[in-house]
C-alpha positions in Angstrom: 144.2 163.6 -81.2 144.2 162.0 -77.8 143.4 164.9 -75.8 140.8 166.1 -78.3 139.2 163.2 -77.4 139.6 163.1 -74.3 138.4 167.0 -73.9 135.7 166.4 -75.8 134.2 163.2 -73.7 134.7 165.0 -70.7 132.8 168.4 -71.8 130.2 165.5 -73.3 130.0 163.6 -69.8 129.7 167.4 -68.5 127.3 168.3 -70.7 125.0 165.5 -70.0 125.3 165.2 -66.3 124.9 168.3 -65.4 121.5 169.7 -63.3 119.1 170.9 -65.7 117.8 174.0 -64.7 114.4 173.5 -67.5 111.5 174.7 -65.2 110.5 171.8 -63.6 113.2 169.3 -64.1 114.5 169.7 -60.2 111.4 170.0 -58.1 109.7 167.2 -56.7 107.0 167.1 -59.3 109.0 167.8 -62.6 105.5 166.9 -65.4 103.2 169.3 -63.4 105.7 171.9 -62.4 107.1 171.9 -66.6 103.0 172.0 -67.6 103.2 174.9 -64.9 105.6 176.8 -66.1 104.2 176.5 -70.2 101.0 177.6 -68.8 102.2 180.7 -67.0 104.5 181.3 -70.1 101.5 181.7 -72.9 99.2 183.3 -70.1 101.6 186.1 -69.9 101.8 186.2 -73.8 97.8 185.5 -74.4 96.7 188.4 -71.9 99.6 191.0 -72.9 98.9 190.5 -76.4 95.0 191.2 -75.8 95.8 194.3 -73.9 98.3 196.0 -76.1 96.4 195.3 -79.3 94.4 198.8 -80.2 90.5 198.4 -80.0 90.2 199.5 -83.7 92.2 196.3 -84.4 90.0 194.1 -82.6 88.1 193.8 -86.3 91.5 192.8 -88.2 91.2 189.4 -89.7 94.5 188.7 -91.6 92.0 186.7 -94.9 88.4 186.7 -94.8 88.4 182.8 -93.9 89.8 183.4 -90.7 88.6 184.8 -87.2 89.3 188.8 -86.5 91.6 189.3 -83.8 88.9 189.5 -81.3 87.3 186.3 -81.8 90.7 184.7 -81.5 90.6 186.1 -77.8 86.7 184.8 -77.5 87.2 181.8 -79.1 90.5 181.7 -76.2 88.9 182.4 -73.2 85.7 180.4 -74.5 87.6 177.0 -74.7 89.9 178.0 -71.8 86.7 178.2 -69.4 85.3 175.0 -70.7 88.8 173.0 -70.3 89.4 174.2 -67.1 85.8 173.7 -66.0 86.8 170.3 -66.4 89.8 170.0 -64.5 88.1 171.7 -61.9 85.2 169.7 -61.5 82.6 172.5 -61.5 80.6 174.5 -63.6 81.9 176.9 -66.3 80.8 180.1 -64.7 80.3 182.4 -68.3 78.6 178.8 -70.1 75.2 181.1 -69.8 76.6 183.2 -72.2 77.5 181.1 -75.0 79.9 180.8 -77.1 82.5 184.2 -76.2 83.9 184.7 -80.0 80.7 185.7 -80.8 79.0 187.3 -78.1 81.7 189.3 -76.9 82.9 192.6 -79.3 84.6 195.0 -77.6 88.2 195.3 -76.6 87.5 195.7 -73.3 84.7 192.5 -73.0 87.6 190.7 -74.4 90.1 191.6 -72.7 88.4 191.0 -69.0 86.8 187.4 -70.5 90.3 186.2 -71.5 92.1 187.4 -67.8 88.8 185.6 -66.1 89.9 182.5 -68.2 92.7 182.2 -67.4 92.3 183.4 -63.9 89.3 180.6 -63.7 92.5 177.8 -64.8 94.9 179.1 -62.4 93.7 176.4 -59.9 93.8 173.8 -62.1 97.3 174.2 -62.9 99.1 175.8 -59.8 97.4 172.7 -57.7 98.4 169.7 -60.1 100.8 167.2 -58.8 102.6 165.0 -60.7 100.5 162.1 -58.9 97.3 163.9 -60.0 98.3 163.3 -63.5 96.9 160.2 -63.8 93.1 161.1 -62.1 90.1 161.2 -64.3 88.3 164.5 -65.5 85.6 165.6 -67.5 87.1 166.8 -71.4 84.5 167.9 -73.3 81.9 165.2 -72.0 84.3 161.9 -71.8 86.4 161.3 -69.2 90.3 161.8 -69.9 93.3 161.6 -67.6 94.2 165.0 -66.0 97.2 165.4 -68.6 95.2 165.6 -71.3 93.0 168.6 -71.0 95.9 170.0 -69.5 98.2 169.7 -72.2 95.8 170.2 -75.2 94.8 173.6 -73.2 98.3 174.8 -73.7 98.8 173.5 -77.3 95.6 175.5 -77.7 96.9 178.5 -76.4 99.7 178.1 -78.6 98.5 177.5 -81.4 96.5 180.5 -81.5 99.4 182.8 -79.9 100.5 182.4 -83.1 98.2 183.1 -84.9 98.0 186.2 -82.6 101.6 187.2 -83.4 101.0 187.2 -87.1 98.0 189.6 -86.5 100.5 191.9 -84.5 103.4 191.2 -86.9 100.8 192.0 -90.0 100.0 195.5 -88.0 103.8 196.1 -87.5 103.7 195.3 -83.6 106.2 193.8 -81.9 104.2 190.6 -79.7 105.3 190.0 -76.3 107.2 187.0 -76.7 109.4 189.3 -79.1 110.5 191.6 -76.7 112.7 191.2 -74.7 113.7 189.4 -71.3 
C-alpha cells in the first residue's frame, strides 16, 4: 500500500511539473503565441476545407434555415476582414464590396476571398505580444482590448468549422481536421 502511494505521488508530482509542451506554454509570450497557434490551426482547416469542397457543393445547405456552404465561406472571410481590420488599424480592403456571403458565388470567388482573409489577419496575429494584449482596438465600432477581437475571431472560425465539417460529413467527406497528422 505504501509504495502504491508513494509511486503514485511521484508520477503525480511528475505529471504536474513537468514542461508543457502546449504551443505557447514555453516561449516568452505564452497568451499570444497559444492564440497563434489556434489561429494557424483553423486557418489551415477553414482554407483546406474551402478548397477540397467540389464547386457543385458550394449550393449545399444542410436545412433550408441555414447558409449553403458557400456563404459559410463569405460570411467567413467577410467577418474575418472586418475583425482584423480592426486589429490592424486600417481599412478593410474588400468593405466596397459588401457583405461577401452574398456577393460572392462561385467556388473559386470564395475560395480566393477566404485565403485574402485570412492572409489580411496574418499580421495581426503573427505580430501580437503578450504585452499588446492589453492595447485598445476598434471591434465592430467600440473600442475592445486586443484579446478580444482576437479571441472571438477564432471562436468564430470555430464555430463555423463546424458547421463546415457537418456539410462535408453530410456529403460523405472526410474534413481536414479528420485526417490524419
Amino acid at each position: 500500500m505504501l509504495k502504491r502511494l508513494v509511486l503514485g505521488g511521484l508520477c503525480a508530482g511528475l505529471a504536474f511539473g513537468a514542461p508543457n509542451s502546449v504551443a505557447g506554454q514555453n516561449g516568452a509570450d505564452p497568451v499570444s503565441e497559444s492564440i497563434r497557434a489556434q489561429y494557424e490551426l483553423v486557418k489551415t482547416n477553414v482554407v483546406a476545407s474551402a478548397q477540397q469542397m467540389p464547386e457543385d457543393l458550394y449550393g449545399f445547405q444542410a436545412t433550408e434555415e441555414v447558409r449553403t456552404f458557400g456563404e459559410l465561406i463569405g460570411h467567413l472571410a467577410f467577418a474575418q476582414f472586418n475583425i482584423c481590420a480592426g486589429l490592424r488599424g486600417e481599412a478593410n480592403p474588400r468593405a466596397d464590396e459588401g457583405n461577401l456571403e452574398q456577393t460572392l458565388h462561385s467556388k473559386a470567388d470564395l475560395v480566393r476571398a477566404i485565403e485574402e482573409a485570412f492572409a489580411f489577419c496574418d499580421p495581426a496575429y503573427a505580430e501580437a505580444t503578450d504585452a499588446s494584449m492589453g492595447d485598445q482596438v476598434q471591434f465592430f465600432g467600440n473600442q475592445a482590448v486586443r484579446h478580444y477581437p482576437m479571441t472571438f475571431a477564432l471562436v468564430h472560425a470555430y464555430e463555423h468549422y463546424g458547421n463546415i465539417v457537418t456539410y462535408m460529413r453530410l456529403n460523405d467527406m472526410v474534413p481536414p481536421s479528420s485526417q490524419g497528422s
